[in-house]
N, C-alpha and C positions, 0 to 999 in steps of 0.2 A: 504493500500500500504506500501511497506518496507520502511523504512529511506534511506538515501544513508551511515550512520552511520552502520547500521546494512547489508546491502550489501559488505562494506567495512569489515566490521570485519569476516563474513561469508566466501569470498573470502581470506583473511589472512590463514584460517583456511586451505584452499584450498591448498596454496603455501606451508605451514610446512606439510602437510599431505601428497604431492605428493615428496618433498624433500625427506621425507623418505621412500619413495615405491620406487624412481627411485631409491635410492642409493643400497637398496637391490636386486630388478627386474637386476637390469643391470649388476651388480657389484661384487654379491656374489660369482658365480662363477668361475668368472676372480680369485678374492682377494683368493679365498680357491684353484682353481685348478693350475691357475698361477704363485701366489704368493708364496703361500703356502705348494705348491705342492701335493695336493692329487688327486687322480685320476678321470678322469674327469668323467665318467664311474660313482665311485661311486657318486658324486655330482650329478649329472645329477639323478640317483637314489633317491638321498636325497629329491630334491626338486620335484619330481614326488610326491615322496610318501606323502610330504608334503601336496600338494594339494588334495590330494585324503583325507588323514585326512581332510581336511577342506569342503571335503562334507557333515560332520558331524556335524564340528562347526560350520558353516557359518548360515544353518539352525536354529540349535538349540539357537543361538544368536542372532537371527531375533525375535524366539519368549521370547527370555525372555527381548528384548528390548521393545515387545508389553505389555507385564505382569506388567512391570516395573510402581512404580507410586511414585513421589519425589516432592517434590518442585523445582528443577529443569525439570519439566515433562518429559517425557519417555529417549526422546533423550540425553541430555545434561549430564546425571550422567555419564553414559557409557561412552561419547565421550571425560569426561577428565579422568575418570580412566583407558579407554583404551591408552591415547596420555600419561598417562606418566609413566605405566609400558612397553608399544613399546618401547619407547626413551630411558630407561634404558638397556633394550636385544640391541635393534639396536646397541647401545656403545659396547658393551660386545659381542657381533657378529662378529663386526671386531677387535675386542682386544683380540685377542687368544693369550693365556699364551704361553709364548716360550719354557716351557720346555715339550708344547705338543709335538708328533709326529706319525706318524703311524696311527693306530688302533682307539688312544688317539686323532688325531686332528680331525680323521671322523665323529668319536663320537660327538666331541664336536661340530663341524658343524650342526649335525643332532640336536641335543636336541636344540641349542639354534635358530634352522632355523626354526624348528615346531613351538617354543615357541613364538619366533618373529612372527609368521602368527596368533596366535590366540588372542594373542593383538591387533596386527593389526587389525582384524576382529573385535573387542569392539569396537572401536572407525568407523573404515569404517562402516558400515552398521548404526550406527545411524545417522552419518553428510550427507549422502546423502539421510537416509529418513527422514530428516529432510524440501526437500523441499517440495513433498506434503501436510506437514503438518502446515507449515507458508503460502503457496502462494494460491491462487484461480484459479490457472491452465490459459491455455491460455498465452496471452501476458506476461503475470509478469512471470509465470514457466519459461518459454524460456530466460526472457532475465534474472532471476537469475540462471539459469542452465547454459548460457552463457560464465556469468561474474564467476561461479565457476571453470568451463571445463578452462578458457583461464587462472584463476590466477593456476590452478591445473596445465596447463602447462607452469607456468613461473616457478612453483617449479622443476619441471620436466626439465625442460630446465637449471635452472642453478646447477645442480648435471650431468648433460647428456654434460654440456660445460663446465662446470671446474672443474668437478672431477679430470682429473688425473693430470690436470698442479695445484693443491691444494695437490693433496699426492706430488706430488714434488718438491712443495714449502716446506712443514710442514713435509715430513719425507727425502729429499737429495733424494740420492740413491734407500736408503730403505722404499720401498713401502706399507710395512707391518707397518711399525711407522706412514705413510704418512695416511693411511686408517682408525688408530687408532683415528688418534687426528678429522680428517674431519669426522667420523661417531659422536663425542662426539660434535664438534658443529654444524652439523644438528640437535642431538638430543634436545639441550639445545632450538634453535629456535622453533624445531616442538612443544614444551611445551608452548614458550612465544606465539605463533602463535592462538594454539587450545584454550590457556586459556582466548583471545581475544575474541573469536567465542562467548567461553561457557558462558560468562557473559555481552554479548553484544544482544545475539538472544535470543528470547522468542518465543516460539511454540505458535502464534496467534491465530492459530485452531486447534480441532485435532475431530477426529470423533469416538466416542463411540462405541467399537464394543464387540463382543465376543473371548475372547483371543484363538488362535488356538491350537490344541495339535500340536505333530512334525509330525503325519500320516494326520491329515486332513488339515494341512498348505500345507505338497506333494500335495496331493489329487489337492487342490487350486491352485498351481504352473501346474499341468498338465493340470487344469480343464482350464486355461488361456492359452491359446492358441496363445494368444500375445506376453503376457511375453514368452514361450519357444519360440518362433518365433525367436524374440529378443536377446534372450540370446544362443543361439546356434549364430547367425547371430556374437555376440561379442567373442563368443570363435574364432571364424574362423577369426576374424579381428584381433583380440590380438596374437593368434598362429603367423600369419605372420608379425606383428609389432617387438613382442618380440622375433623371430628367428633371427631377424635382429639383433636386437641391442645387443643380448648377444656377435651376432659372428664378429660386425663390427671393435669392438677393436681391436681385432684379426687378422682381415683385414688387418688393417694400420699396425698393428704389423709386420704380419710376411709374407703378401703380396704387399701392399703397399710399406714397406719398410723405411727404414733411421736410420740414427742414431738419430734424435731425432721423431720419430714416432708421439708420443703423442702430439709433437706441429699442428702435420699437422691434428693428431685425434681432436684436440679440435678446431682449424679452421673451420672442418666441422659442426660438433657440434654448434658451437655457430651459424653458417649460418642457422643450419635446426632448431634449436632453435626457432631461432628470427622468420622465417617464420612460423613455428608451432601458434607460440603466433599469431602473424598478421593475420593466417588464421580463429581461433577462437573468435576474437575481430572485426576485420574488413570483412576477405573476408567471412565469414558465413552469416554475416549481409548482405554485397553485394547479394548475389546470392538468400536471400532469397527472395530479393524485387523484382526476375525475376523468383524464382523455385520455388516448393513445398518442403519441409523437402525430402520427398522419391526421386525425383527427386536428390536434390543435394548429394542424399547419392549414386545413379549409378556415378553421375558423380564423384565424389570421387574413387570410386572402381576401374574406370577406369584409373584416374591421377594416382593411388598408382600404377598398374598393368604396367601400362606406365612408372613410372620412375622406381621398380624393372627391367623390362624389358631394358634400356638403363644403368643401371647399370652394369648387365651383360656384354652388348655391350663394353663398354667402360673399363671394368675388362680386354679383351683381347686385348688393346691398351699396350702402352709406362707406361701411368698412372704416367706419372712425375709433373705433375702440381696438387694439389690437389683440386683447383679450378674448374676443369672441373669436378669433383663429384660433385659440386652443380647441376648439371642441372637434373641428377635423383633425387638428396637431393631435391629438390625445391616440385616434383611432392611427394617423398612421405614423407614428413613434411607435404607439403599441407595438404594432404589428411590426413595424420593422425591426425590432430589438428583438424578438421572440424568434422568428425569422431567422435573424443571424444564427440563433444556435441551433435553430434545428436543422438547418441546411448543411451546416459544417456535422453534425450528428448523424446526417443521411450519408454522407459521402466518406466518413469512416465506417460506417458500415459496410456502406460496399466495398471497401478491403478484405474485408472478413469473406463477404459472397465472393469476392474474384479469388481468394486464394481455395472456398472450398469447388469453384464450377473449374476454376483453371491449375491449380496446384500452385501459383504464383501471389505472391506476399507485398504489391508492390506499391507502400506506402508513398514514397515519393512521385512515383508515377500521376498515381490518384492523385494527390494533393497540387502536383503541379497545375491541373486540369481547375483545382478551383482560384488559382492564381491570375491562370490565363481566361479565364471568363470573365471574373469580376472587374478585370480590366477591362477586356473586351467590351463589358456593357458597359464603363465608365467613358468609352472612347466613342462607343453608341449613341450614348446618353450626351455627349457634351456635341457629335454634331447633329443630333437634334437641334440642342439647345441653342448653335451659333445660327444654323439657320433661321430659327425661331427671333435672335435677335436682327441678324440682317435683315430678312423683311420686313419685322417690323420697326427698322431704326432707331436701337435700341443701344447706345451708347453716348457716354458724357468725351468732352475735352479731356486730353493728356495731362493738364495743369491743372490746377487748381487753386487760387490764391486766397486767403485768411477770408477775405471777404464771403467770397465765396463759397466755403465751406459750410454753411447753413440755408445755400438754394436749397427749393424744391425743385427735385429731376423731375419730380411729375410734372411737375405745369412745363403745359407744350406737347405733351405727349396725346396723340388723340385715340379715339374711343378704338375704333377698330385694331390697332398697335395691342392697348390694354387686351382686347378681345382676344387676339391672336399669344399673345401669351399666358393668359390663364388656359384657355385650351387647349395648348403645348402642354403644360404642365398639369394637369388635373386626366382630360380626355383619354391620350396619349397611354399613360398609366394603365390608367381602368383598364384597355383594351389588352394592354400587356398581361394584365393581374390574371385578365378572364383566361388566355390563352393557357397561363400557366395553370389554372387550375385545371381546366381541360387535360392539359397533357400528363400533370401527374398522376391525374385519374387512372389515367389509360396507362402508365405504363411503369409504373413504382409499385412494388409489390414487397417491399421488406416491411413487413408489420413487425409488431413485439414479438408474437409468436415465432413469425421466422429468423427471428432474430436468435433468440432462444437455442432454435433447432440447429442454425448452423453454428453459433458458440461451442456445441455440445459436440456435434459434429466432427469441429476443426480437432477439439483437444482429444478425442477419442483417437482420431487418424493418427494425435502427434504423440 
């Protein structure tokens, strides 16, 4: 059984490791198309093609995490030399030299936006297939998958709630200075965080197998029929997560409205935060003691589908109180924190199924798969959203001067613009949400019981 020592240090690793995907997921966009001014068009470009590169990395860093053999064993090498060349791009990402512009800042987006994903990808794909290979599956996987999803979204949550009242503390005004110094101490914690982890956890099992080439790893990923089950099920959840959040800044920006926007932005934020975390620590644990995992994953689809849906609704209201967005914030924070864990709890499982249908144990594989999706839909998700803001004209000046730091972006903005962006972000979702129920219906079949069957299964055979 784990320590609560090494729980604790695993979970740390959680919080600097989502700190720095939330800040980029969310933010990169905003900081290069808003800030910075480059077109949204090309960014939106940029981080497509990113992901799509990273169908190539994501793979091939699955298997050379498996090849891998240190004293450190497989996982732990990778997981610090991936957290502290990220942490260095991450700084350098948002510290774009001032005397780029043009041609010269797109560039520089692009080379250090790809570079930044294939770090990232060194260190992701080892820390999360690091739990099949510590735990014995059942009770312990669940509640350390748990405890990792809910501190992954406290990182997550405090970059998603004081991001921008932090660039405007630390850079005034100017939010370009604000972005610099906030990316450089994310970066500094994601390093004290992961170097926590890597000297705290020790790989207690690991199971001996034949390392995969890159065609017979595919081969194995199609041959699992679980895993794609799964991992299509997380694109389609992450597409509609990450359409939101790229465009909701934007929202309170330049439809919501005010002169100080951002206060009322981080209001929400910290509301749908804090319920995120509570629904991954507490109401997961509730529901499990009356549903099955598959069970509370409809009822989630539903709560998310329900509060996009009254988001909408209440988008064509007055919209002067910012408190009455929590009541769709409520339903889909819910669901998206409950979400995260089940989803990562679906795709260890099918570990277990692919080694007892195929004889093969290959946790890095799997897990690579949920590295390269959730990007994928992150790179989905943002050109959606550039679209969404190009047609409807949807960016401030590169400057900003004192004065002008307490415009209203909304005014000037007209009705059809506002139109077109609540229904990017609410519509768009929905249709996602439904598909994904759809498809898990049809083709996920690891209930509790089977769960059980093949547990009992694997140790019998071993």
């Amino acid at each position: 059984m784990l320590s609560l020592k090494e729980k604790i240090a695993y979970g740390l690793g959680a919080v600097g490791k989502d700190m720095v995907y939330m800040l980029s997921a969310s933010y990169i966009l905003y900081y290069y198309q808003d800030v910075l001014g480059v077109s949204a068009v090309a960014m939106g470009i940029i981080l497509l093609v990113a992901r799509i590169f990273d169908a190539f990395n994501d793979p091939i860093m699955g298997v050379i995490v498996a090849k891998t053999k240190s004293k450190f064993g497989k996982f732990r090498l990778w997981l610090l030399i991936g957290t502290v060349t990220n942490a260095i791009i991450l700084y350098f990402m948002f510290a774009c030299p001032p005397s780029l512009d043009g041609a010269g800042l797109t560039a520089y987006a692009a080379v250090f936006y790809i570079i930044w994903g294939v770090t990232y990808t060194m260190m992701d794909i080892p820390y999360w297939s690091m739990i099949p290979a510590f735990t014995n599956g059942g009770k312990e996987r669940e509640g350390l998958t748990t405890l990792a999803r809910s501190c992954a979204g406290v990182g997550s949550a405090i970059i998603t709630i004081f991001t921008m009242m932090l660039v405007h503390a630390l850079g005034g005004s100017n939010e370009k200075v604000g972005f610099k110094y906030l990316a450089l101490i994310v970066a500094i914690l994601f390093v004290i965080f992961i170097c926590i982890t890597v000297f705290t956890i020790k790989e207690k099992s690991s199971v001996n197998m034949e390392t995969p080439s890159v065609s017979t790893m595919f081969k194995s990923l199609i041959n699992n029929d679980q895993a794609m089950a799964v991992v299509i099920a997380i694109v389609l959840i992450n597409c509609a997560v990450y359409i939101t959040s790229n465009l909701v800044i934007y929202f309170f920006k330049y439809d919501f409205g005010g002169g100080n926007w951002y206060e009322s932005y981080t209001y929400f934020n910290m509301f749908g935060g804090a319920i995120q975390i509570l629904a991954m620590m507490f109401m997961y644990t509730l529901l499990r003691k009356f549903f099955s995992n598959i069970q509370i994953f409809y009822i989630c689809l539903l709560f998310a589908i329900l509060g996009y849906a009254s988001l909408l609704g209440i988008a064509f209201t007055s919209m002067n109180n910012v408190f009455v967005l929590f009541i769709p914030g409520f339903f889909i924070f819910a669901a998206n924190g409950i979400l995260q864990v089940l989803t990562t709890v679906f795709l260890a499982n099918t570990v277990d199924y692919g080694q007892l249908k195929t004889g093969r144990r290959d946790e890095s594989v799997i897990f690579s798969m949920q590295t390269f999706v959730v990007k994928l839909a992150s790179g989905i998700a943002a050109f959606v959203a550039s679209v969404c803001l190009s047609i409807n004209h949807l960016q401030s000046g590169t400057e900003v001067s004192e004065t002008d730091a307490v415009i209203d972006f909304s005014k000037g903005v007209s009705q059809a613009s506002r139109i077109g962006l609540r229904t990017t972000m609410t519509v768009i979702p929905i249709i996602g949400l439904f598909i994904a129920v759809l498809w898990f219906k049809k083709k996920y079949i690891l209930t509790d019981k089977k769960i059980e069957e093949i547990t009992k299964e694997i140790h019998k055979n071993n």
